[in-house]
LUMBA-461045 format. One line per 2 residues: number of its first residue (from 0); for each residue y, x, z of C-alpha. Coordinates in steps of 0.5 Angstrom, whole numbers, plus 500, padded with zeros to 3 digits. Layout:
BEGIN
NUM	Y:X:Z; ...
This chain:
BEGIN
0	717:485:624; 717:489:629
2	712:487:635; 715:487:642
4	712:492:646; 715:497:650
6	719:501:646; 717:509:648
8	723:512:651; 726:518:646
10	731:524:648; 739:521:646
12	742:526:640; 746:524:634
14	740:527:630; 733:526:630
16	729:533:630; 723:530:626
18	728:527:621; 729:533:615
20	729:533:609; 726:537:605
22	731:543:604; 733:543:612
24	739:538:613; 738:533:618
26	740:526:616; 743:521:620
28	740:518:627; 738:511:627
30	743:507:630; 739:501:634
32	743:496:636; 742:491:642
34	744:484:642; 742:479:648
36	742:471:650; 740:465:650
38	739:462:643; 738:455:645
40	738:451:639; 739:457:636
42	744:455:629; 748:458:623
44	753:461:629; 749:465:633
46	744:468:625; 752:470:624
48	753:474:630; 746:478:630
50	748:479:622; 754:482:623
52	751:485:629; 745:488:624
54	751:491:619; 754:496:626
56	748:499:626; 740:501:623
58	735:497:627; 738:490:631
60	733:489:638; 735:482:640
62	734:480:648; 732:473:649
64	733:469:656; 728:467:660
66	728:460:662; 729:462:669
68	734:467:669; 738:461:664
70	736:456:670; 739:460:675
72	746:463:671; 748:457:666
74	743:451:668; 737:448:663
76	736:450:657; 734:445:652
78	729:449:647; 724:452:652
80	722:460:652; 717:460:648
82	720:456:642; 727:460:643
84	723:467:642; 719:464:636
86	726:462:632; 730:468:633
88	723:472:631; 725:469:624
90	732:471:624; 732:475:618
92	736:481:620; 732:481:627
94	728:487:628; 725:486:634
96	725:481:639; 725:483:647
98	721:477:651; 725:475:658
100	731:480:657; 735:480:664
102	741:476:664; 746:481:666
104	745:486:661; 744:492:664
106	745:500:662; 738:502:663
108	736:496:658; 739:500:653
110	737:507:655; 730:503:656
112	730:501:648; 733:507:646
114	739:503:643; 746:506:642
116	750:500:644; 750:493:646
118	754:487:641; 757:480:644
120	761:475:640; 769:476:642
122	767:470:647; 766:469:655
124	759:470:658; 759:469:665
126	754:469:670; 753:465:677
128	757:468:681; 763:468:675
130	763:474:673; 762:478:666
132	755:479:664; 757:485:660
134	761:488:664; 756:495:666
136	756:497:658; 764:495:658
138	765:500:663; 760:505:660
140	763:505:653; 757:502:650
142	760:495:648; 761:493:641
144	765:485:639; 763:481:633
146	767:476:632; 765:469:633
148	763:464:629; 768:458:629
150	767:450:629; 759:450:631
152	757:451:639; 750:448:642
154	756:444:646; 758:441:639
156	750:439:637; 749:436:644
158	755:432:644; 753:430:637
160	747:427:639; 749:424:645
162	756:420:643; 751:418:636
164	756:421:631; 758:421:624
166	763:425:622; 760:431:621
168	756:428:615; 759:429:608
170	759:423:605; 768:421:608
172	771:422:615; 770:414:617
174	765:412:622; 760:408:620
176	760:402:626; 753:402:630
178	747:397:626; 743:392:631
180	738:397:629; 740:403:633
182	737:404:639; 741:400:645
184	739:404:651; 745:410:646
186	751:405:647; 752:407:654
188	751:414:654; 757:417:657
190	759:424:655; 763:429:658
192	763:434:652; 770:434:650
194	771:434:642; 778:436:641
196	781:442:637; 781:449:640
198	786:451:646; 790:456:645
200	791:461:652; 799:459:653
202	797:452:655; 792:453:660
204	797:455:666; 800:447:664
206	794:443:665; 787:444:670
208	780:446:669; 778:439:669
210	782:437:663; 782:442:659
212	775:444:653; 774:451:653
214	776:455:648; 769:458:647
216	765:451:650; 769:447:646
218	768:444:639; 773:445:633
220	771:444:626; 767:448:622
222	770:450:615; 765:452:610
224	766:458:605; 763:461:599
226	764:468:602; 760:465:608
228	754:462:604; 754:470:600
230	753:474:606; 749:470:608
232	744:469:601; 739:476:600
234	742:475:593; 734:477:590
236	732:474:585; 724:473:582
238	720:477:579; 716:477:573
240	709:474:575; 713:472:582
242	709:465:584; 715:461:585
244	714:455:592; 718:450:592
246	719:446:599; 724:440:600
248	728:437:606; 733:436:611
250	731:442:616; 735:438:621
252	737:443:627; 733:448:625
254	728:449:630; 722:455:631
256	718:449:628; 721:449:622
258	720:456:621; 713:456:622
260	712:451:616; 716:456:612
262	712:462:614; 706:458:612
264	709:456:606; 712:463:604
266	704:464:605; 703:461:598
268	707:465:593; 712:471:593
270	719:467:593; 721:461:596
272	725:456:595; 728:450:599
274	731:444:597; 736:441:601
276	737:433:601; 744:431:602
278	746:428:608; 747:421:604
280	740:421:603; 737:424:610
282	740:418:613; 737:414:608
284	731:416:610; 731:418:618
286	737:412:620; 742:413:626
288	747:419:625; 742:424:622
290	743:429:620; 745:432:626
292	748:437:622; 751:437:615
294	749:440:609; 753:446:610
296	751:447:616; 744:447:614
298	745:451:609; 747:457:612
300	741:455:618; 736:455:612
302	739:462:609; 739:465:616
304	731:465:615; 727:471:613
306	721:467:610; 727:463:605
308	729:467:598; 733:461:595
310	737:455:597; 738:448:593
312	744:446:596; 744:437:595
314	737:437:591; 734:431:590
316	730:426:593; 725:426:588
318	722:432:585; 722:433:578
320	719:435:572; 726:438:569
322	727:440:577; 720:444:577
324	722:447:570; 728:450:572
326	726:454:576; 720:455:574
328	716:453:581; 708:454:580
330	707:451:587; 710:445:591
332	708:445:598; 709:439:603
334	709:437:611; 704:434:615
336	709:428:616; 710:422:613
338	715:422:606; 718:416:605
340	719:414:598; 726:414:595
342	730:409:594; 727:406:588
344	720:406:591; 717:411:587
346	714:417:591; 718:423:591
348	711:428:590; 709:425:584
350	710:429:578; 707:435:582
352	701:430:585; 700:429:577
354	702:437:575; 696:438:580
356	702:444:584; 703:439:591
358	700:443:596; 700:441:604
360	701:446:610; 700:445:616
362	705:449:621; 700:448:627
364	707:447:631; 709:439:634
366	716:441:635; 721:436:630
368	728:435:630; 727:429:634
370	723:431:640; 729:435:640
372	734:429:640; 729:426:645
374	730:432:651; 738:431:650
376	738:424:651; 732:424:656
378	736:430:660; 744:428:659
380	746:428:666; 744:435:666
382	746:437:660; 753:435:661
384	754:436:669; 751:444:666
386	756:444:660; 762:441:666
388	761:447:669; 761:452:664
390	767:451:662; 769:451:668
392	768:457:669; 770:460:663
394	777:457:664; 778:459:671
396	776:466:667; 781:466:661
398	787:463:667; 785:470:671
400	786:474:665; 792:470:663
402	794:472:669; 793:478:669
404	795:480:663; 803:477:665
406	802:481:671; 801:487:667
408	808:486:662; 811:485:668
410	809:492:671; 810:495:665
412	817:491:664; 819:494:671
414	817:501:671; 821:502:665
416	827:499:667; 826:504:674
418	825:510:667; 832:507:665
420	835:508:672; 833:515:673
422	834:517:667; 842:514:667
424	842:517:674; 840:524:672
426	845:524:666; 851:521:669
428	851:516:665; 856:509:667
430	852:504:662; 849:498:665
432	841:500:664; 838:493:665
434	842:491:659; 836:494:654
436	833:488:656; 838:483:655
């Protein structure tokens, strides 16, 4: 990966004049695309914009937020700056990351990257004063739309950890009613996100601000396809000789600390293998609603990940000699955390312990997916009064385009029954020109 320095400024043409080949044709320009954020509690939908967003172009930068500029236009982010810069670097299609990027995405950014063009979700981002923060390259003519990844949001993963859902796991749609277990002080949290299907443009005008989920804030369900899974999947395959790391969990609301134990797990062979536990067994060993998210879920967050060559989707808990045989895996790695053992007692390291393959790594990172949960919870007023106004904001936006829009058939509807109107009179004629319009 590229590292984030300056990137120096070259002269704008459609070919590069130093690229030649040897016969005196110039080849094709590099594209370089740019992309800005937030990416906080970055998940499989932002990984599939910046995927898509790589596949307009040749060199994909990526401007990540600082937690001021996030503060002053959008309110409190969750993962802080550093962690945030550190996830999206693992992104798989991330060419380079831009620390601090300004939140109104600026002409002179793009110049000041060589990029040709900027890439946004066909979504609403507004800054504080509620205005497009991509309006200055839309008027430029050099914004580009990808489409929008539906049913996942940083809103949907928050209102998950506040309201203690199980819904979203894959073992029924049924909720499981609270053990006496459970941490007493989450049965009171109250929750402002609103967990309903998506609105469509026509039913704003009924309803206010306040009563309404935004269609881009909001939480809709997400659908997991095996098309999904393939644009996601590098589709590689081991080499002869290649050593084969296995490396299994929840990976839960994958996090920069995550991927920083990948990276070092990536470290200790030439392909790397992630088994993902169901979501029946990661509640059977972390309790409460976890996982956060379902096993879909993770799977497209852990594919997204540069450092990952594989996926087991449902691996077991315990790891097998017939497991390791399979996919002839040379080095199993593990964590600094404790593992519990499954549920017959027996300890799911075992046979690599006996193999003599186990090795364990450590991330230097102390960031987990409970920590995360502890901020949210630790934070909620502020999390839900930052996600209220959001919302806010975007309705008030989508009912002004609405309007706008209405306005403009109106416009359009009257000029052409005026071009009607001189036409009959210039030509004679007796008939009634509105009822065109009848």
């Amino acid at each position: 990966m590229a590292d984030n320095g300056n990137v120096p400024m070259m002269k704008r043409s459609t070919y590069d004049e130093d690229d030649q080949t040897s016969a005196g044709k110039r080849q094709r320009k590099i594209v370089r695309v740019w992309c800005d954020g937030c990416y906080d509690l970055v998940h499989f939908g932002h990984a599939n914009s910046l995927r898509q967003a790589k596949q307009m172009g040749d060199y994909l930068i990526v401007g990540v937020h600082s937690d001021a500029e996030i503060m002053e236009h959008k309110g409190p982010p969750v993962i802080n700056e550093k962690e945030r810069y550190a996830m999206v670097r693992a992104i798989k299609w991330v060419d380079e990351v831009i620390e601090g990027a300004p939140y109104v995405t600026e002409i002179e950014t793009l110049d000041k990257y060589n990029c040709d063009f900027c890439v946004h979700g066909n979504d609403i981002t507004l800054d504080v004063d509620g205005n497009d923060t991509y309006r200055k390259v839309k008027a430029a003519g050099r914004y580009k739309e990808c489409q929008r990844t539906a049913g996942v949001s940083t809103t949907d993963l928050v209102g998950r950890m506040l309201l203690m859902t199980k819904t979203h796991h894959m073992i029924g749609h049924d909720v499981p009613s609270r053990s006496s277990g459970d941490n007493p002080s989450i049965n009171i949290l109250q929750c402002s996100v609103a967990l309903g299907s998506e609105i469509s443009l026509g039913k704003l005008k009924q309803k206010s601000c306040s009563s309404m989920s935004s269609p881009y804030t909001g939480v809709s369900q997400f659908l997991p396809t095996t098309r999904k899974i393939i644009q996601f999947a590098g589709g590689k395959e081991p080499a002869p000789g290649d050593t084969i790391v296995y490396c299994p969990g929840a990976f839960d609301l994958f996090h920069a600390g995550h991927a920083a134990f990948l990276r070092e797990a990536r470290k200790m062979g030439d392909f790397l293998i992630v088994g993902l536990h169901t979501d029946k067994e990661v509640n059977r060993y972390d309790g409460g609603n976890y996982p956060i998210m379902n096993l879909h879920e993770r799977t497209l967050s852990v594919l997204a990940c540069r450092y990952v060559d594989e996926v087991v989707i449902g691996a077991p808990p315990e790891i097998t000699g017939d497991l390791l045989d399979h996919f002839k895996v040379n080095v199993v790695v593990q964590g600094m955390t404790h593992i519990q053992p499954v549920a017959d007692g027996v300890d799911p390291y075992e046979e690599p312990k006996k193999r003599g393959t186990l090795k364990l790594i450590d991330s230097k990172s102390d960031l987990s997916t409970a920590k995360i949960v502890a901020r949210i919870i630790e934070n909620r007023i502020r999390f839900q009064q930052r996600n209220k106004k959001k919302q806010e904001k975007e309705l008030r936006m989508i009912q002004l385009l609405e309007r706008r829009r209405s306005e403009d058939v109106e416009r359009r509807k009257s000029e052409e029954l005026q071009r009607h109107k001189t036409e009959a009179r210039e030509q004679g004629r007796q008939d009634t020109v509105e009822e065109v319009f009848e």
